[in-house]
C-alpha angles and dihedrals in degrees: 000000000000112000111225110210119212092213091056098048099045090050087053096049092053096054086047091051087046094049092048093044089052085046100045091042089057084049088058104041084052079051094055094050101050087055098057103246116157128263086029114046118139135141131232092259084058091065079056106070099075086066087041099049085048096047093058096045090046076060097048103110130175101237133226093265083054090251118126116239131173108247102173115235129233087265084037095054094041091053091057099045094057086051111048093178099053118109133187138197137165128194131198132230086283103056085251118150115241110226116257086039110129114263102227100051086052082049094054093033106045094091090038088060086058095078090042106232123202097197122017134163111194136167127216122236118282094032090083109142101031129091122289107278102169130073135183125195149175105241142165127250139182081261106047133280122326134174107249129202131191124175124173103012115152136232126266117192082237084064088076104065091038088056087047087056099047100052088041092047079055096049086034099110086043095046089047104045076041100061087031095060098036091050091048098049087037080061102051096042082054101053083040087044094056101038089094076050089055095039085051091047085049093057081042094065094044082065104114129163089257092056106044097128085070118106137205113261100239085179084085116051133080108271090243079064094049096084090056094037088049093046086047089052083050098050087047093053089045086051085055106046086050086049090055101053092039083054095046090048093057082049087049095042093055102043096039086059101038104077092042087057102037083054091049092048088052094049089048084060099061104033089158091088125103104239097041096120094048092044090044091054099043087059090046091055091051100055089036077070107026080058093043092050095045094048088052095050090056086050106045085052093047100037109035091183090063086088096056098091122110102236124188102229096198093053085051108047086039089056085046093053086045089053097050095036096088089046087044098052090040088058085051099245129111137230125195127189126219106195125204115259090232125048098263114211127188135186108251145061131316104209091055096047087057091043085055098038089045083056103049091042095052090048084044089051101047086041096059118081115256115274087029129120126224118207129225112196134168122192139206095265100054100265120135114199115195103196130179130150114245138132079302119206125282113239100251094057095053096105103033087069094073088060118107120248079015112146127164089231133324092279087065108105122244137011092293086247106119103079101042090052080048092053095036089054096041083057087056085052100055081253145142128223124188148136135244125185111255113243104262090018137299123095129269113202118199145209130213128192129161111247124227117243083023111145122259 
């Protein structure tokens, strides 16, 4: 994988932006010219004269009687033929015409020669008004320096990238210590610039698993930082937040399933009682859906899609209240099952609406007085009550019981887990938990799903 570095491609960019202003200012001012404003009005011939100044000194020759003379070369002659109007002329040191010069530029120069100038833009008589057309220059030649004129050449589209040259072979020393000097101090504001971004990768990598409450210092970074440093702060939070509750439901899951099995190990120790294979099996069935619960809730955190199945939530609780009837009738309790009169479906999964039912059910059944029936019932709208008929909750612990390690003193039988995984996995599923005091005492607990096809 190629690194990119930001201070690279910010410096480039900027070259790149310099290079294109120059370029584009050079654009405008041409601009400006064609359109006549002042100061830099010039015409299209006019970017003509550089090719034309170097076509007639590539003509200037030295002839047979040593003398130089100016013979027009082929470039030179087709030149002058597109452009009827053009007309050319060099003079030596001593003002003294070259032949083959016209003879009405040497007519209209030769006092202007007299006070040796070294750049000069004229016009002939008659072109008054018009832009300059004419140029005079000093300029070097095989044979030595001349003075060389050129009046009435004509543009080439060529013209305008020699003319860019030209002006960009003048400003190149300032173009070049500009871009120098500008590069050089981008690149040290941006190395200034990232060292808070460094500093800030630095405390990142100081992030463990055992330091996840630390948080990236934002005081520090450019403005334009604040925003990432800020999202990071908040993905660390949300971590968290997930170890937290990855670490609480290793807690859960531990003391949920201590008592149940502290209480199997001391039954396996004394086999001889009566009742040791329906105890046995109660205890079994306990852990069968402490284990299951626990094992939804870890799903339905790790795999969100888990709770997309239609389940029919009559066929369920039905198949949980089966399941419970023998150990039910064997503890001598009952347990009867009032059905919807539709076929209910909600929108969730199956294995964790049994883990949370099972569970009801089992704290229903060792609340209810021996010989007492608890009743299952779901009804058309979705909703499952769980009702026996126990010591029932007072109202202002209601809510407490959903806690977790909650228990209403040390007599009180299991880890007080139960209720707040429930709570916790009935979240996961878009449901609602909650408890109601049973006509004539004892507590109902309900479930609430939203069923599908239900009416907004």
């Amino acid at each position: 994988m190629i690194t990119k570095s930001l201070a690279h491609r910010i410096v480039l960019y900027l070259v790149i932006a310099q290079l294109a202003a120059f370029l584009l200012g050079w654009v405008f001012t041409l601009g400006l010219g064609m359109a006549g404003v002042e100061l830099f009005a010039t015409t299209w011939d006019e970017l003509a004269k550089a090719r034309a100044e170097k076509q007639v000194v590539a003509s200037v020759a030295i002839g047979a009687d040593g003398v130089a003379v100016l013979a027009p070369t082929a470039e030179l002659q087709a030149e002058l033929d597109r452009a009827p109007n053009m007309k050319i002329a060099a003079f030596d040191l001593q003002r003294r015409p070259l032949a083959g010069s016209s003879p009405e530029l040497v007519e209209v120069l030769r006092n202007l020669i007299g006070v040796s100038p070294t750049h000069t833009h004229f016009i002939l008589p008659g072109d008054e008004g018009s832009a300059p057309l004419g140029l005079m220059e000093q300029k070097w030649t095989p044979y030595g320096r001349f003075h060389i004129a050129v009046y009435g050449q004509k543009f080439r589209w060529d013209d305008l990238f020699d003319a860019w040259q030209r002006e960009f072979r003048w400003l190149n020393i300032y173009v070049v210590m500009a871009v120098s000097l500008s590069t050089a101090t981008a690149w040290f504001a941006m190395r200034r610039g990232l060292r808070p971004l460094r500093a800030v990768a630095e405390e990142a990598a100081r992030v463990d698993m055992d330091s996840l409450d630390q948080r990236l210092t934002s005081s520090i970074v450019p403005t334009e930082i604040v925003p990432l440093v800020g999202a990071m702060n908040e993905a660390l939070e949300r971590l968290d937040r997930g170890t937290q509750r990855q670490r609480r439901f290793t807690a859960n899951a531990a003391h949920e399933l201590r008592t149940p099995i502290a209480v199997l190990a001391a039954r396996l120790d004394a086999p001889e009682e009566s009742s040791f294979k329906i105890d046995l099996k109660r205890d079994a069935y306990r852990i069968k859906y402490i284990v299951e619960q626990l094992l939804a809730t870890l799903r339905a955190g790790e795999q969100p899609t888990l709770l997309e199945e239609t389940v029919d939530l009559g066929a369920v609780t039905r198949a949980v209240v089966d399941d419970a009837a023998m150990l039910a009738i064997r503890d001598r309790r009952h347990i009867e099952f009032v059905g919807p009169s539709v076929v209910v479906d909600v929108r969730g999964n199956g294995a964790a609406i049994t883990a949370v039912i099972g569970n009801l059910i089992d704290n229903a059944l060792r609340a209810e007085p021996e010989g007492g029936e608890i009743t299952v019932c779901v009804d058309d709208e979705a909703i499952i009550s769980i009702i026996d008929h126990g010591p029932g909750v007072p109202e202002d612990e209601r809510e407490m019981i959903f806690e977790p390690f909650w228990r209403k003193s040390e007599a009180t039988p299991g880890a007080g887990l139960g209720l707040a995984i429930a709570k916790d996995l009935i979240a996961k599923l878009n449901g609602r938990i909650w408890l109601e005091e049973t006509p004539g005492g004892g507590a109902t607990f309900k479930l609430s799903f939203g069923r599908l096809g239900a009416a907004a």
